[in-house]
MIMI-915775 format. One line per 10 residues: number of its first residue (from 1); for each residue x, y, z of C-alpha. Coordinates in Angstrom, 2 decimals. Example, Ala and Ser with C-alpha at 12.3 -4.5 7.8 and 13.67 -1.06 7.14 Angstrom:
// residues 2
1) 12.30,-4.50,7.80 | 13.67,-1.06,7.14 .
END
This chain:
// residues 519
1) -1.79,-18.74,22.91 | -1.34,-17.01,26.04 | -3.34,-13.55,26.96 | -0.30,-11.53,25.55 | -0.08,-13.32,22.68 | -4.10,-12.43,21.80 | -3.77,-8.80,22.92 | -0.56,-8.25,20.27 | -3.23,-10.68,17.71 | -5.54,-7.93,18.33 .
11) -3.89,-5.20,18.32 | -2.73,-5.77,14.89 | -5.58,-7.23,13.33 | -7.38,-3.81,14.66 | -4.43,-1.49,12.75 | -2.77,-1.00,15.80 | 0.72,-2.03,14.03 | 3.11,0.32,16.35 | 4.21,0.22,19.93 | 6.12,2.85,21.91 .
21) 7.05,0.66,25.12 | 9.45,1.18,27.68 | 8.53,-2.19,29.62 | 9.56,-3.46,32.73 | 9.17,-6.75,34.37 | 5.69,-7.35,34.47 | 5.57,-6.62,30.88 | 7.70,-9.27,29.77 | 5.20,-12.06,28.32 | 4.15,-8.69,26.30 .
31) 7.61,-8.49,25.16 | 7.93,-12.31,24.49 | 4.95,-11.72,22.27 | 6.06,-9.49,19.58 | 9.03,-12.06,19.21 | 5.92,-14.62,17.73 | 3.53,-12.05,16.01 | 4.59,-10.69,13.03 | 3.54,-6.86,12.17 | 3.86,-4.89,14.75 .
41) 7.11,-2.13,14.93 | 8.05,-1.62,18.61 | 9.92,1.62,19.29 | 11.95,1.80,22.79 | 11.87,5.08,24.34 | 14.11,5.39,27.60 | 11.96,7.37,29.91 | 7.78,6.64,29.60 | 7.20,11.00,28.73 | 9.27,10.23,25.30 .
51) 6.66,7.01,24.83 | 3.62,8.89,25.50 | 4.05,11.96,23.65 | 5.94,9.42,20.40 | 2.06,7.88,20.15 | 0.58,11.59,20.23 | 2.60,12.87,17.68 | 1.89,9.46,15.53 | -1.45,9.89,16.18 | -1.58,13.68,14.95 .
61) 0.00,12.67,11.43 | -1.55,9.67,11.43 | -4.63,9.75,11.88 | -4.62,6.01,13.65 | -3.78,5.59,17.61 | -0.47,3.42,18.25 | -0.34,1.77,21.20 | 2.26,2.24,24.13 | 3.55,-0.12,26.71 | 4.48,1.17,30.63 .
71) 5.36,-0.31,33.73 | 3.35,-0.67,36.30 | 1.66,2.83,38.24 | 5.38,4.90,38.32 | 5.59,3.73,34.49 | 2.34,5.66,33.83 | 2.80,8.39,36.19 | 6.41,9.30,34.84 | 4.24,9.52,31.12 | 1.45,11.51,32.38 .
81) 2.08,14.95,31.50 | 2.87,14.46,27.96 | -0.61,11.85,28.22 | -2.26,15.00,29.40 | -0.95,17.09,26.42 | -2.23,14.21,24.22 | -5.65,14.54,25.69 | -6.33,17.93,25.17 | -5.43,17.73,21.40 | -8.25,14.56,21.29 .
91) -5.03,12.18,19.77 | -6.16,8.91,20.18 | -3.71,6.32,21.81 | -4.08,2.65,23.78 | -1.84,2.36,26.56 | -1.37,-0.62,27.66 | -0.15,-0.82,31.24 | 1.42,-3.49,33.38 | -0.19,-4.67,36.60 | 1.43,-7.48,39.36 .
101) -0.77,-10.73,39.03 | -3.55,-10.71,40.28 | -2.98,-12.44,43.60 | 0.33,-10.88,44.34 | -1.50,-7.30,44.55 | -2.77,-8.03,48.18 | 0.69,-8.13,49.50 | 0.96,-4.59,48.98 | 4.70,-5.06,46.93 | 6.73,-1.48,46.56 .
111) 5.55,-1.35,43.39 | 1.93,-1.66,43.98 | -0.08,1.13,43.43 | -3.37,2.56,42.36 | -2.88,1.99,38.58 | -6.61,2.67,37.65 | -6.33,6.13,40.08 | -3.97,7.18,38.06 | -4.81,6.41,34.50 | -8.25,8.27,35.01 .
121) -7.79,12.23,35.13 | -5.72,11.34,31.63 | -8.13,8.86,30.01 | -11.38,8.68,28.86 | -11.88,4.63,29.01 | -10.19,2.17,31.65 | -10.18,-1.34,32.29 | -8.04,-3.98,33.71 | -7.86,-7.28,32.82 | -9.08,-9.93,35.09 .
131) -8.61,-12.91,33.16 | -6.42,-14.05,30.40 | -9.60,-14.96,28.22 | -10.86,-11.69,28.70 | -7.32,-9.91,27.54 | -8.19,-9.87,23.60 | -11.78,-8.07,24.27 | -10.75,-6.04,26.22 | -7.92,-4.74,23.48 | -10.52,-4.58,20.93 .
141) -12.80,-2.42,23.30 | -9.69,0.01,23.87 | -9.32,0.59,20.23 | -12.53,1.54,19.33 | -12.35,4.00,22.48 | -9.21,5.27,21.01 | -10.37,5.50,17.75 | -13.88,6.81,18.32 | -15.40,10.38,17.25 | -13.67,12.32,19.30 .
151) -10.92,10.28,19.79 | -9.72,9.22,22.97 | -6.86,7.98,25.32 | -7.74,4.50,26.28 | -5.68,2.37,29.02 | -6.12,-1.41,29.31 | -4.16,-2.24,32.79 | -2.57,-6.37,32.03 | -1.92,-7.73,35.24 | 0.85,-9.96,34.79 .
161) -0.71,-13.98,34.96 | -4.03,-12.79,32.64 | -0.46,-11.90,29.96 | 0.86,-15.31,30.45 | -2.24,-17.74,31.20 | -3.84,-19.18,28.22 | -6.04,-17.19,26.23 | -9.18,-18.08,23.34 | -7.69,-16.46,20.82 | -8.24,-12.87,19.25 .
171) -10.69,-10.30,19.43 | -12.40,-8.28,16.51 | -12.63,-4.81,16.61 | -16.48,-3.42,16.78 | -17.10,-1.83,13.53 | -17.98,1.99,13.94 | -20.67,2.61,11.73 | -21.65,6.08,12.79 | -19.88,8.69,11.30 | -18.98,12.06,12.29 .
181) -21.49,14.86,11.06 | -22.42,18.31,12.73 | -26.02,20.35,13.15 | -27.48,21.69,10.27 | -29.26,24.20,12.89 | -25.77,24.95,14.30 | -24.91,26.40,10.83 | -28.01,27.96,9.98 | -27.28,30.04,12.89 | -23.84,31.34,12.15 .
191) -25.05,31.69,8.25 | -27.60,34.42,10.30 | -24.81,35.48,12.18 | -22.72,36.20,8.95 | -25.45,37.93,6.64 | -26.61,40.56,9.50 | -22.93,41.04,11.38 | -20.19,39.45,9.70 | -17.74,42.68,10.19 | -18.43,42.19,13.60 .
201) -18.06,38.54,14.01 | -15.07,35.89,14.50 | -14.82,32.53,13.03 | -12.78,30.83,15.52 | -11.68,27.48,14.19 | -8.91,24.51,15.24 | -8.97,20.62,14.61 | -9.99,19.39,11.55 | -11.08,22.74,10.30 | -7.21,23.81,10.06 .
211) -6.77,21.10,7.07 | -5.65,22.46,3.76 | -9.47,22.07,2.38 | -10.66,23.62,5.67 | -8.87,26.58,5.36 | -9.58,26.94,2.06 | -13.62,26.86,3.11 | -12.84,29.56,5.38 | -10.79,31.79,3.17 | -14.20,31.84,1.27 .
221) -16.72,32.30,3.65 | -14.18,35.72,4.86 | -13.92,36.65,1.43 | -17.73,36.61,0.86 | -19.27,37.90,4.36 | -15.92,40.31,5.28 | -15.81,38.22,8.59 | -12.50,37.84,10.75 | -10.87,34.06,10.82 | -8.81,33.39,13.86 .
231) -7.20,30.10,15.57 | -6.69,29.49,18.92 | -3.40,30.17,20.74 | -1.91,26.28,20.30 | -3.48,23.51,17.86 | -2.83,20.04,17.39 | -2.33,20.19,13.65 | -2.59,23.32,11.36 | -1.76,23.10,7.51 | 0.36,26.25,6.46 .
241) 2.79,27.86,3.62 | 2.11,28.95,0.42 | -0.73,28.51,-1.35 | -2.75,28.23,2.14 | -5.01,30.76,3.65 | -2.78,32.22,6.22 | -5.04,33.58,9.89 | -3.27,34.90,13.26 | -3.86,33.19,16.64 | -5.37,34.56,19.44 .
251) -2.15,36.14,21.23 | -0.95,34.38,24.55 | 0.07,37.84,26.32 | -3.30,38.76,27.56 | -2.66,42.62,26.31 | -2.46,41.80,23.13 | -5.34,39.65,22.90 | -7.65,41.93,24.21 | -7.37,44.83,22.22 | -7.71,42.31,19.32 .
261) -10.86,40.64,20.38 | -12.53,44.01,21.61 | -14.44,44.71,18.33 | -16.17,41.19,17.95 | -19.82,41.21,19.02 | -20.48,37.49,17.75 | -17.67,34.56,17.80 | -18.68,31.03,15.91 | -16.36,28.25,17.19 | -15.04,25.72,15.17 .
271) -14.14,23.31,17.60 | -12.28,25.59,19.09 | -13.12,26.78,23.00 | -13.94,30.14,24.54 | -11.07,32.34,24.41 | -9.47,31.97,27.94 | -6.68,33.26,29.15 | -3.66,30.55,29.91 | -3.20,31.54,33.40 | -4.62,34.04,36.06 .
281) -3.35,37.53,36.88 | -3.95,39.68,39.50 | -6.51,42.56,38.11 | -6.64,40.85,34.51 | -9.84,39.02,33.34 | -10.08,35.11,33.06 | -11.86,35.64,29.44 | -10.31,37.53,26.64 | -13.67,37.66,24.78 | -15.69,41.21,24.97 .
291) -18.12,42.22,27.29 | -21.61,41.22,25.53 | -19.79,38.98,22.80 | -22.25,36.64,21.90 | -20.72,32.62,21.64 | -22.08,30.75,19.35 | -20.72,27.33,18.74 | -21.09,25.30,15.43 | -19.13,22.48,15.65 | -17.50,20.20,18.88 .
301) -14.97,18.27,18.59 | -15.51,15.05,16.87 | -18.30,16.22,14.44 | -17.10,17.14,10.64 | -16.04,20.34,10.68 | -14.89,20.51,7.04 | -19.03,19.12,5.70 | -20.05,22.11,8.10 | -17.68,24.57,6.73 | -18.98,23.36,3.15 .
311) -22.35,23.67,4.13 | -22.27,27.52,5.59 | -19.84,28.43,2.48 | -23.09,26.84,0.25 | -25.56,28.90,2.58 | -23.65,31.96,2.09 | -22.77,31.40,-1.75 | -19.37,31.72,-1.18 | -16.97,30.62,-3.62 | -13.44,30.62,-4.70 .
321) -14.22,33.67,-6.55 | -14.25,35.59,-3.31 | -11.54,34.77,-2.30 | -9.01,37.92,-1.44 | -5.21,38.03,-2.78 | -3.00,37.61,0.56 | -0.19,39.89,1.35 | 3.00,37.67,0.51 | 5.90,38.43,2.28 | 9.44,38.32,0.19 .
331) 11.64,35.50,2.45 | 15.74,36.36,2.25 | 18.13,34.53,4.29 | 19.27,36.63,7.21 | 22.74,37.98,8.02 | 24.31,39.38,11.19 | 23.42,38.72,14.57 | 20.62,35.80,15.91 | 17.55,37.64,17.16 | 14.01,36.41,17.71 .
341) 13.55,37.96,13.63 | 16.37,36.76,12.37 | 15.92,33.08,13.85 | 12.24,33.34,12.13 | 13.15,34.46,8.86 | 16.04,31.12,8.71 | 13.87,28.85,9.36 | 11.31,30.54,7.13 | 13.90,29.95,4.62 | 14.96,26.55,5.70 .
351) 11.51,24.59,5.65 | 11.15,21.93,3.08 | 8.55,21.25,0.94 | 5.76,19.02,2.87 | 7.80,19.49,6.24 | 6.58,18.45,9.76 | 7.46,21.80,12.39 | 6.60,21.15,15.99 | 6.62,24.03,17.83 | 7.84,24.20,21.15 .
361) 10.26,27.15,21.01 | 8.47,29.19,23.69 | 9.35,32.95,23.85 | 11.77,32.37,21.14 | 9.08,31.26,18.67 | 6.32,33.79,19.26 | 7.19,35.81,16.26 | 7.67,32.53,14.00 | 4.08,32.54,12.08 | 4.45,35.54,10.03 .
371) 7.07,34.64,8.25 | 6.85,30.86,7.92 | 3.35,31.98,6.42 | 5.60,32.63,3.07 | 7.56,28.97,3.73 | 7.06,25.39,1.60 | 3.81,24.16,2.72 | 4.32,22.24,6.05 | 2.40,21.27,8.97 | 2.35,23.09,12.32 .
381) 1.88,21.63,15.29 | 1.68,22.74,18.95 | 1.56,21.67,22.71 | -2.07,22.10,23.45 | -1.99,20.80,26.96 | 1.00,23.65,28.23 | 3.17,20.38,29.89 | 6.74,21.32,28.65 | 8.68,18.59,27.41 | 6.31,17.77,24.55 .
391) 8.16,18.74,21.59 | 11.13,15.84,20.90 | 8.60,12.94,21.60 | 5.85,14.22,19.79 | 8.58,15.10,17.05 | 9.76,11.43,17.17 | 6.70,10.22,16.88 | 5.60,12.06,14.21 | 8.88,11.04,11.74 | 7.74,6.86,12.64 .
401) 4.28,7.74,10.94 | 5.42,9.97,8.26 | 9.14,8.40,7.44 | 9.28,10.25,3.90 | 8.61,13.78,5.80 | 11.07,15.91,7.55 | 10.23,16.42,11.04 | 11.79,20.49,12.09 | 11.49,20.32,16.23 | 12.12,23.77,17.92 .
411) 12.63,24.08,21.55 | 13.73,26.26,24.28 | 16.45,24.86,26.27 | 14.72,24.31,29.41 | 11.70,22.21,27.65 | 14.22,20.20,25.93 | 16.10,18.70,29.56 | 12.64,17.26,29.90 | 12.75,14.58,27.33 | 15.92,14.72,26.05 .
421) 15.66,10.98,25.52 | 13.88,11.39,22.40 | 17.55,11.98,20.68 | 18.68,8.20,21.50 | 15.15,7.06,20.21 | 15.44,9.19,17.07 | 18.93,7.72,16.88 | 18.43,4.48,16.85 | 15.10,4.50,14.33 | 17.00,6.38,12.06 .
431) 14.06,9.21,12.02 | 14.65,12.02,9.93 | 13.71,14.75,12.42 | 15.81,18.38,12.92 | 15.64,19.56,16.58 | 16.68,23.27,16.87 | 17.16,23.84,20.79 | 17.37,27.95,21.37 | 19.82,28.21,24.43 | 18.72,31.49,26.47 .
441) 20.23,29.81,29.74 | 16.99,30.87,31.26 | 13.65,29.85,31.65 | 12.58,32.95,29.68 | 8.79,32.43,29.99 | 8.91,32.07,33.61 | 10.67,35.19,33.62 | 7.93,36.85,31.96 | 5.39,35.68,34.34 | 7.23,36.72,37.47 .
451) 6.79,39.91,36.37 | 2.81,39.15,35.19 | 1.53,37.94,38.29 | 3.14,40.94,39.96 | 5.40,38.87,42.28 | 7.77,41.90,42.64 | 11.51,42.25,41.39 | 13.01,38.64,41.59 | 16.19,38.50,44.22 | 19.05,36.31,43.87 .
461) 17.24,33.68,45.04 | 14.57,33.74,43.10 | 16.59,34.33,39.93 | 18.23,30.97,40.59 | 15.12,29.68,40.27 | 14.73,30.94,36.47 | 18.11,30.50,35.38 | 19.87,27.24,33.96 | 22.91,28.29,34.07 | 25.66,26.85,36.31 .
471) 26.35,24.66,34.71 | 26.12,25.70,31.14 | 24.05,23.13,29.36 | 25.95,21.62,25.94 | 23.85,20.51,23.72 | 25.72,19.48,20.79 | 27.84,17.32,23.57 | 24.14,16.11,24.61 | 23.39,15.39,21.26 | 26.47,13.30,20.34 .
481) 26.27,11.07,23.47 | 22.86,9.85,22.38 | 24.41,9.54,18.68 | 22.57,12.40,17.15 | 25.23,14.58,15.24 | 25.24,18.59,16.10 | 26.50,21.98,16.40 | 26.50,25.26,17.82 | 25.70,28.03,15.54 | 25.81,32.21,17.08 .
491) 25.19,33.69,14.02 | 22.51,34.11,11.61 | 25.07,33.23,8.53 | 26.04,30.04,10.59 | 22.07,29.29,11.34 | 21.76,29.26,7.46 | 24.61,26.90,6.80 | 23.71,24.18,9.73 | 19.90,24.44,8.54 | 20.54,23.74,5.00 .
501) 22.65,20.91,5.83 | 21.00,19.19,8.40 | 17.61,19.36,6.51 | 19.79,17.74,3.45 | 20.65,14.75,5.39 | 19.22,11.92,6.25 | 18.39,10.67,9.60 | 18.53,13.06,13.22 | 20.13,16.07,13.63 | 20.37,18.99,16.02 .
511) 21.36,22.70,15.99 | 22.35,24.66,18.99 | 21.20,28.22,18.74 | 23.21,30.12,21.48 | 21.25,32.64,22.40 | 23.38,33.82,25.92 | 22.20,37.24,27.12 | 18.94,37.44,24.76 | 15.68,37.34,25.85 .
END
């Protein structure tokens, strides 16, 4: 057995059973490998950002990190934004990483680089290799760092002889034996918080607290105390539909936030961070929170959120009898012209029951959560990180965990030409995943922040720099060459139609929404 062999061994053994890879030559006793080990599914992805962000959307639906394989330092750099986006929604993933052997690095080859340099600003644990019979270790060390409380991006760098010099055999994965839990003290304090303030204070809650039973915990405790429950802007998960307990986000457009946040004198997190804005403006504050807000944090990420919610719903006697009725909202099928309402109140219509929507639809989608409140119960999730081309691999990798689920991916045009790839990977798995692209011909958001960081009118030149136009972009034609069937809808009536069929059928689809002239 040579040191590829074990790592493959060990990855499986350790529940490590997928691979998104997009190897290269350095990788190829890796490759040889999965021809002898039974167990593990490899998934190609043609371009390293689609492999990334496929293991962070298996890891959000999941719950287990899959493991990736990349070439070399430009493999890893070309994956790194959608690595960062995986990082700051905590998904857990083991990339393993290609390296030249170990006495051909000295002679400085074009491909040598500083693979450890660059796998560090994304990554929480990183290790090379230095020997084949230290290969299968160091696997098992990377998956309990990925799958560790929080969880964590781990990258095990496999210079090429320690993959095909002989090996011992496999490693077993350490055993965690301490599980999550949260501070007692931490709760006391925002039961406190609740009895003497509650109208004045936010529960501010992502991660595991957005679960169905999480939700439910906190519909409670705002039923009993008269508290406000808010999420963040983005999340990496958040159960929704009806039957759920339904909150807003904190708005991204900082003057809507603030008069919304004005009021609260005491915020409890929930794993959830201080409300920031996204970016800086000139003569706009950094925080969003009130002057004199009191922060009070009672759970971090990693600790169990949903045993603390129980346990401050038990200290405040809250029960399902407290809960409040929620306003439901009637959902019709739209007809007419495409809008940013009528778009929401489709798809509203559209979701199936125990669907998968990741949201990367930008300006288009800012007014989708109202309405989808009223949809089948689905899960939401979100780019957390800000890189743009995260929604078609974290879409493709959440249909490969969650085959018997319907993955709905919207996404503005521009974030789409990132990883467009994903299509010929969804393709070729057969995943059942819907990807809506609204086609503005702009980059609509960047639009938007021309004018908020008060950089003046934009001139022609500048304009050329927002628009993606000239050429027009065809999706559908896009689509087809990667062997994803599509089409081009302009009306709300035609939105319907495509919607309803291509969440009837089986396998990829994708739906054009021309959108020319509309912000």
């Amino acid at each position: 057995m040579n040191g590829a062999e074990s790592l493959v061994r060990t990855l499986v053994a350790g529940g490590v059973d997928v691979c998104f890879t997009n190897p290269g030559t350095s990788e190829m006793h890796f490759v040889a490998a999965l021809d002898k080990v039974p167990g593990m599914r490899c998934v190609l992805g043609l371009f390293e950002g689609v492999v990334t962000g496929a293991a962070d959307g298996y890891f959000r639906m999941k719950g287990m990190p899959a493991s990736t394989l990349l070439h070399l330092g430009p493999g890893l750099a070309n994956g790194l934004a959608n690595l960062h986006n995986a990082k700051k929604a905590h998904s857990g993933i083991v990339n393993i990483v290609g390296q030249h052997a170990t006495y051909h690095i000295g002679y400085n080859a074009p491909l040598t680089s500083d693979i450890e340099g660059l796998a560090r600003p994304m990554s929480s644990w990183v290790r090379t290799s230095p020997d084949a019979k230290s290969v299968a270790a160091d696997g098992a060390a990377a998956i309990a760092a990925a799958r560790s409380a929080p969880p964590q991006i781990a990258t095990l760098i496999l210079p090429a002889d320690t993959a095909w010099n002989e090996a011992d055999g496999i490693a077993e994965v350490p055993v965690d034996t301490q599980r999550p839990s949260y501070s007692p003290q931490a709760v006391d304090t925002a039961a406190k918080i609740l009895h003497g303030d509650a109208a004045h204070t936010l529960l501010l809650v992502t991660g595991s607290a957005l679960t169905e039973h999480g939700l439910a915990l906190a519909e409670r405790i705002a039923g009993k105390t008269g508290c406000t429950v808010m999420g963040q802007t983005y999340h990496p998960r958040m159960a929704r539909g009806r039957g759920r307990f339904s909150i807003n986000r904190i708005p991204y457009v900082i003057e809507q936030a603030l008069p919304i946040l004005k009021k609260f004198r005491h915020i409890v997190l929930v794993e959830a961070n201080d409300p920031v804005a996204f970016f800086a403006y000139p003569n706009k504050p950094s925080m969003l929170k009130a002057e004199g807000c009191e922060v009070h944090r009672m759970t971090a990420w990693g600790e169990n959120s949903v045993a603390a919610l129980e346990a401050l719903a038990g200290a405040l006697h809250a029960t399902a009898q407290d809960v409040k009725p929620q306003q439901s909202q009637e959902l019709a099928k739209p007809t007419g012209a495409l809008n940013h309402a009528s778009i929401a109140q489709a798809i509203a219509c559209a979701i199936p029951e125990n669907a998968i929507m990741v949201d990367e639809s930008v300006t288009t989608g800012r007014g989708f959560f109202p309405p989808t409140a009223a949809a089948a119960p689905h899960d939401w999730l979100q780019n957390m990180g800000g890189s743009i081309g995260f929604s078609t691999p974290v879409a493709t990798g959440a249909a490969v965990a969650c085959p018997d689920r319907k993955v709905i991916c919207m996404v503005g045009d521009g974030s789409a030409m990132y990883t467009i790839q994903s299509l010929w990977t969804q393709a070729r798995e057969g995943l059942n995943v819907v990807t809506i692209v609204f086609a503005n011909r702009i980059y609509q958001i960047l639009r938007g922040e021309f004018d908020g960081v008060g950089a003046g009118e934009p001139g022609k030149r500048a304009q050329d720099m927002l628009k993606i136009d000239r050429p027009t972009l065809d999706f559908v034609a896009l689509a087809r060459g990667m062997g994803v069937p599509g089409r081009a809808v302009t009306t709300a009536d035609e939105f319907n139609k495509a919607l309803a069929e291509a969440v009837a059928e089986p396998g990829p689809r994708l739906i054009e929404v021309q959108m020319q002239g509309r912000s």
